[in-house]
C-alpha positions in Angstrom: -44.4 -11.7 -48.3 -43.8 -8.7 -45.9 -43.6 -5.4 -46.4 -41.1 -2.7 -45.3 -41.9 0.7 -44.8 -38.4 2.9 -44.6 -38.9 6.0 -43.3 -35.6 8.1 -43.2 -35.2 9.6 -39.5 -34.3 13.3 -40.7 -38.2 13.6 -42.6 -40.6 14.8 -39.4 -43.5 12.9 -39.5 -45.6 16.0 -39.9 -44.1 16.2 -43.5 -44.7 12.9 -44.8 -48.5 13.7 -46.3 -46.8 16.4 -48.2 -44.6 14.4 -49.9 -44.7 12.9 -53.3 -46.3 9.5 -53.7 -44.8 6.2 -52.6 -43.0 4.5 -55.3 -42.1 0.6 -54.9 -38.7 -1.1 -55.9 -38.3 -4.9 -55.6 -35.8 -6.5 -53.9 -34.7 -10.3 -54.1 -36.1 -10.7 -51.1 -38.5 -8.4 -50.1 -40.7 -5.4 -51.4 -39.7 -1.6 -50.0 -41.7 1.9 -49.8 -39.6 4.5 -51.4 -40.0 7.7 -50.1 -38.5 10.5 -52.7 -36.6 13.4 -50.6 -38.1 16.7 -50.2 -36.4 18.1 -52.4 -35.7 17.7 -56.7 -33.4 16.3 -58.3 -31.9 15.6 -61.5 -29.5 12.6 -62.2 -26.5 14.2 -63.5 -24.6 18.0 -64.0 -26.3 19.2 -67.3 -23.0 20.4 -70.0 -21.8 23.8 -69.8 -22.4 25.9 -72.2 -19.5 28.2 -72.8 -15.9 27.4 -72.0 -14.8 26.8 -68.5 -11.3 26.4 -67.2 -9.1 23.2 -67.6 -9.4 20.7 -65.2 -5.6 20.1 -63.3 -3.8 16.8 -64.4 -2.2 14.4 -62.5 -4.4 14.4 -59.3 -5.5 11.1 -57.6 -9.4 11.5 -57.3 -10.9 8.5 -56.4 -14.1 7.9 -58.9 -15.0 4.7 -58.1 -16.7 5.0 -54.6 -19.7 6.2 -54.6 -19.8 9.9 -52.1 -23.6 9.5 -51.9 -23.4 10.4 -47.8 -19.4 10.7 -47.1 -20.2 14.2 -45.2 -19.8 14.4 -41.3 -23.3 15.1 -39.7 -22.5 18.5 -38.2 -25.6 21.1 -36.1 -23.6 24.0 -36.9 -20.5 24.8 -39.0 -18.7 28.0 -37.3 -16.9 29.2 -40.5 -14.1 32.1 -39.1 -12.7 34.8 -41.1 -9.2 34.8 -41.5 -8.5 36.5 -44.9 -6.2 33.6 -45.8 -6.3 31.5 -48.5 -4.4 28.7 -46.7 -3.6 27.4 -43.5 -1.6 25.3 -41.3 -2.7 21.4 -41.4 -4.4 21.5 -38.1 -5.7 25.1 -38.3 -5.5 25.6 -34.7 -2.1 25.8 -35.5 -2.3 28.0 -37.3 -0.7 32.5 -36.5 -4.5 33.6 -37.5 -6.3 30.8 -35.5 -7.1 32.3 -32.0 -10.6 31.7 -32.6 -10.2 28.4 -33.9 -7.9 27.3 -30.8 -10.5 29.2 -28.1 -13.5 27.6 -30.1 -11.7 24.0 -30.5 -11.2 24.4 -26.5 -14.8 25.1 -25.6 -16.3 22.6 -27.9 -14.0 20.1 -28.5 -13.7 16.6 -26.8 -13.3 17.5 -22.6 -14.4 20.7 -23.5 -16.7 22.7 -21.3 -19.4 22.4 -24.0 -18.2 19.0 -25.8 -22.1 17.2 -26.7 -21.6 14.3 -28.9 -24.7 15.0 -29.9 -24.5 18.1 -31.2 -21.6 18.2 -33.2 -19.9 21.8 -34.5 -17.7 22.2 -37.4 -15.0 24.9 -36.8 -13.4 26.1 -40.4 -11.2 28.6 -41.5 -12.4 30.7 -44.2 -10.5 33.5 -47.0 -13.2 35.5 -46.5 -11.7 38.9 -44.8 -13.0 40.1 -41.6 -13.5 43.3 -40.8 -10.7 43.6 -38.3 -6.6 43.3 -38.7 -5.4 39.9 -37.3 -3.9 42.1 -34.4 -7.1 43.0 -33.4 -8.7 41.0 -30.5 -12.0 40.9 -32.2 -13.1 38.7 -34.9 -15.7 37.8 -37.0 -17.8 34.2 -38.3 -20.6 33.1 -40.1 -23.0 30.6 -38.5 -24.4 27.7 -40.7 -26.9 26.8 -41.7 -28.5 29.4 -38.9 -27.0 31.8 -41.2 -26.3 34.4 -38.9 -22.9 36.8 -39.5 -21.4 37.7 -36.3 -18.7 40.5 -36.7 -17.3 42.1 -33.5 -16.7 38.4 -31.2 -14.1 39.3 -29.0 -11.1 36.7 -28.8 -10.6 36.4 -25.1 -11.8 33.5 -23.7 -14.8 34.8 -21.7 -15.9 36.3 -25.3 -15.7 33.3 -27.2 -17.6 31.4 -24.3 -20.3 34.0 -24.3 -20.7 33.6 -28.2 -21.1 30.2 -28.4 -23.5 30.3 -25.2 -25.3 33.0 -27.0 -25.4 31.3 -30.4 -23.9 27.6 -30.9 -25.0 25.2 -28.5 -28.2 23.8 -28.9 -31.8 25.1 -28.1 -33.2 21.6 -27.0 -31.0 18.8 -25.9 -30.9 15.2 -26.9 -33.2 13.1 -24.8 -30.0 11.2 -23.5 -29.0 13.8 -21.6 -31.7 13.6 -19.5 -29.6 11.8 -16.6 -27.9 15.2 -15.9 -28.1 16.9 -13.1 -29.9 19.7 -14.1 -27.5 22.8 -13.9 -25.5 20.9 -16.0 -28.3 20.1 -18.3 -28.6 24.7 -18.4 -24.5 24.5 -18.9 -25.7 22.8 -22.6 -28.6 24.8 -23.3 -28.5 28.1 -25.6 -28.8 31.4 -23.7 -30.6 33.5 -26.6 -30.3 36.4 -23.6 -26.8 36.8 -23.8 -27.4 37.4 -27.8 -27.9 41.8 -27.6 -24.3 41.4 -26.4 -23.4 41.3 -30.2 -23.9 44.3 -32.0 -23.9 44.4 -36.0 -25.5 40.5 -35.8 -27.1 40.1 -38.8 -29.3 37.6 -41.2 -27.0 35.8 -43.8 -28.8 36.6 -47.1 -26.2 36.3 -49.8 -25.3 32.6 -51.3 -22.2 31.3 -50.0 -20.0 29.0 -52.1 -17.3 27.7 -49.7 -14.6 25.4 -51.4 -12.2 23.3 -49.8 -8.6 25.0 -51.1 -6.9 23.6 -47.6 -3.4 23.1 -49.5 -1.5 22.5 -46.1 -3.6 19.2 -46.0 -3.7 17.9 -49.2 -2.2 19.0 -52.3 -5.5 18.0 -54.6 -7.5 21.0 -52.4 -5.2 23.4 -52.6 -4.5 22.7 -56.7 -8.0 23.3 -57.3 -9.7 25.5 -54.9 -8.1 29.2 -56.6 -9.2 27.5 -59.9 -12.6 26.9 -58.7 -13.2 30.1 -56.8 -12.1 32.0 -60.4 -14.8 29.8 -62.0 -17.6 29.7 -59.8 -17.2 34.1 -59.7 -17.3 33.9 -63.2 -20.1 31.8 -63.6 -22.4 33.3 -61.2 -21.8 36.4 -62.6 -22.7 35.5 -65.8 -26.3 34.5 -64.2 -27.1 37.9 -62.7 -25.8 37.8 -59.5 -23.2 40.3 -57.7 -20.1 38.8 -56.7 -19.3 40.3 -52.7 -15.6 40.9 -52.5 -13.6 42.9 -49.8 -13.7 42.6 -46.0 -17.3 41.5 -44.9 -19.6 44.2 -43.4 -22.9 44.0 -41.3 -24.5 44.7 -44.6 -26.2 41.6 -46.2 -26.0 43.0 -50.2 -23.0 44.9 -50.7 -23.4 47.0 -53.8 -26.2 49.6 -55.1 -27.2 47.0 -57.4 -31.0 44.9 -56.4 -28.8 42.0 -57.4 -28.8 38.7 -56.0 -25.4 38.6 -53.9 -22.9 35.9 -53.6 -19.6 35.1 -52.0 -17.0 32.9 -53.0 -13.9 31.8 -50.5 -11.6 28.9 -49.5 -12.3 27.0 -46.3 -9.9 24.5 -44.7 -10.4 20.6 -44.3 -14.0 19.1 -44.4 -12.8 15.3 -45.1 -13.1 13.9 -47.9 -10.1 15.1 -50.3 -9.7 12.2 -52.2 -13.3 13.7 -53.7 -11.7 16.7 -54.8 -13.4 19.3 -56.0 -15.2 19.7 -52.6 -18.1 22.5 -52.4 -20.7 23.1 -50.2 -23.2 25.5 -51.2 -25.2 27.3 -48.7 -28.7 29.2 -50.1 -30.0 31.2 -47.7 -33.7 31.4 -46.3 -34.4 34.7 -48.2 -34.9 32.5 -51.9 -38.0 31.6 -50.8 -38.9 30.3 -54.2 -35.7 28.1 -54.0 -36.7 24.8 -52.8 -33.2 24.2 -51.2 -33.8 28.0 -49.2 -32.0 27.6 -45.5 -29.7 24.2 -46.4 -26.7 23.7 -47.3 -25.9 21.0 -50.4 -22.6 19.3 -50.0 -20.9 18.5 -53.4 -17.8 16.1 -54.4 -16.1 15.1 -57.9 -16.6 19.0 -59.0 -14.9 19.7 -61.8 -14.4 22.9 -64.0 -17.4 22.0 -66.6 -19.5 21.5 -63.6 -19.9 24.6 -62.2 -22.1 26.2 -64.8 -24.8 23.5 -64.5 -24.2 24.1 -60.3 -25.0 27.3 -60.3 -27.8 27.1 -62.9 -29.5 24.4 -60.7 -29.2 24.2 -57.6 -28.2 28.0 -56.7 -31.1 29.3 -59.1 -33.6 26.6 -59.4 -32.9 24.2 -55.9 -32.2 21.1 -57.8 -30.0 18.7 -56.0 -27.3 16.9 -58.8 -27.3 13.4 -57.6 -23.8 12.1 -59.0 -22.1 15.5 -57.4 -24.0 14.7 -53.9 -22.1 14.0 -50.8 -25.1 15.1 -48.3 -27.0 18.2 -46.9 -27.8 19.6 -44.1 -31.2 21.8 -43.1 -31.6 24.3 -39.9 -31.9 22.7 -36.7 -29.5 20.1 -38.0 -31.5 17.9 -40.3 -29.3 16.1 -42.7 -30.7 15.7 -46.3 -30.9 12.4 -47.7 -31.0 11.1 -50.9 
C-alpha cells in the first residue's frame, strides 16, 4: 500500500500545523491525506428568507459542469472606472477605454511589462470616477491589494509610472533568473515612485463586482442590473451602507459607523455560460471575517442566492461550495477547495 500526501501549492508550508486535522478518503487504488482549506465552508446557499427577484427565462446556463476552479489565476485585477454600465466586446475598444488600451499595451503580450508569470486582469467597471471621461485623469481599484487610486493620469508615461509604482510584482518568479539584471529591475515594483499619487488610499468597503458585460454575451448583460438591484437590497437589509455616486478618497462614505459596500458591473471575466458571475472582494479591515483580504469567485448565482451570499460569506467568511469557481488571496495565492 502507499501513501500519498497532497499538499496544494497555494498553502505555505508555514501554515500547514495550523490547519485542521488530516482526514483520509479511499481511493480504488490508493489511500490520500486530505487537507481541508483554510477557510469554512458550507455545502450549499442556505434559502432566502424573504422574496427576491425572479430569475430571467430562457437563458442557456450550463448546470451540468462542475465550475469548482474555472477562474483565470490572475496577481492583480486592475478594475477602471468608467461610469458605464456596458461596453464594447473588447473593451479596449471601447470611447471610455484609454486606460484599458494604455494598460493592455504595457502589460499585455509584447508589452514592456508582459510576465507570464504574473498575470493582471484589466476590467472595466460602472463604478463612476471622479473625473469626466474628457478628463485625462482617471481612477482604479487594485485587487486584491485593495488600494483605490484616483488621480492616474492617462498619458502614457502616467499609466507606466502607475503600474511601476503599484502592479508589477515585488519578487519575481525564480525563472526569471536568466535575465540580465536591468531587465530583471524593468519587472520589479518601484514602491518609490508610489508618493507620486496623491488621494491613494486603503480599500475598506466590500466590493460586489458582477459580470453585466452585455456587449459579450447576452446572459451577462440580462442579469447583471437584476443582480446589482438585488445584492443593494440585500445588503442593506443586513446593516450595511450601500456607496453610490462617483467614488472619493474617502473609504466610508456616509456619517453613518456602518459597514460600507459597493455594488457595480464589470466587463468579461470568462466564464458566461456560468451566468450569474460574482466575485466578492472583503477587505482586510473585517478582521473577524475569515475570508478578510481575498476575493471569492462565484458562478450559477441566481436571485434566491444572494441573501444566503451576503449572509455568509460577506458577514460570516463562509465559502458556498456549489456557487465556487475559485479565490484569490494577497500576493496572488489562489484559494482552493
Amino acid at each position: 500500500m502507499s501513501w500519498l500526501w497532497r499538499v496544494p501549492r497555494t498553502i505555505p508550508q508555514s501554515q500547514l500545523p495550523r490547519l485542521r486535522p488530516l482526514t483520509w478518503t479511499r481511493s480504488a487504488s490508493r489511500i490520500r491525506a486530505h487537507i481541508p482549506p483554510p477557510f469554512p465552508i458550507i455545502e450549499t446557499c442556505p434559502s432566502p428568507t424573504c422574496a427576491c427577484r425572479p430569475m430571467p427565462s430562457g437563458l442557456d446556463i450550463d448546470v451540468e459542469h462542475s465550475i469548482n476552479g474555472l477562474m483565470a489565476p490572475y496577481a492583480e485585477q486592475v478594475l477602471i472606472s468608467t461610469g458605464k454600465d456596458d461596453w464594447t466586446s473588447k473593451i479596449e475598444e471601447d470611447e471610455v477605454s484609454v486606460m484599458a488600451r494604455g494598460l493592455k499595451d504595457l502589460l499585455g503580450r509584447g508589452g514592456k511589462f508582459s510576465d507570464p508569470y504574473h498575470n493582471v486582469m484589466i476590467t472595466n467597471s460602472s463604478f463612476e470616477s471622479p473625473h469626466q471621461l474628457s478628463s485625462n485623469k482617471g481612477s482604479v481599484f487594485l485587487l486584491p491589494s485593495f488600494r483605490y487610486l484616483p488621480d492616474i493620469p492617462l498619458k502614457p508615461e502616467g499609466l507606466e509610472q502607475m503600474v511601476k509604482a503599484f502592479v508589477l510584482p515585488t519578487q519575481l518568479h525564480q525563472m526569471h533568473s536568466v535575465l540580465p539584471e536591468q531587465q530583471k529591475q524593468n519587472l520589479l515594483r518601484d514602491t518609490a515612485l508610489q508618493d507620486q499619487f496623491k488621494g491613494s488610499r486603503p480599500v475598506q468597503e466590500v466590493l460586489v463586482l458582477i459580470c453585466g458585460h452585455g456587449g459579450r454575451d447576452s446572459r451577462c448583460g440580462t442579469m447583471g442590473p437584476l443582480f446589482r438591484s438585488e445584492f443593494e437590497e440585500k445588503l442593506t437589509m443586513q446593516g450595511f451602507e450601500v456607496l453610490q455616486g462617483a467614488v472619493g478618497s474617502l473609504g466610508f462614505g456616509g456619517a453613518s459607523e456602518k459597514p460600507t459596500a459597493r455594488v457595480g458591473l464589470i466587463s468579461h471575466i470568462g466564464g458566461h455560460k456560468f451566468a450569474g458571475n460574482v466575485i466578492i472582494y472583503v477587505p482586510p479591515s473585517f478582521p473577524e471575517n475569515p475570508l478578510a483580504g481575498s476575493g471569492i469567485w462565484y458562478g450559477r448565482v441566481r436571485p434566491e442566492h444572494v441573501e444566503g451570499i451576503v449572509a455568509s460569506t460577506i458577514l460570516q467568511g463562509k465559502v458556498i461550495k456549489e456557487l465556487y469557481r475559485g479565490g484569490i488571496a494577497q500576493e496572488g495565492k489562489l484559494l482552493l477547495l
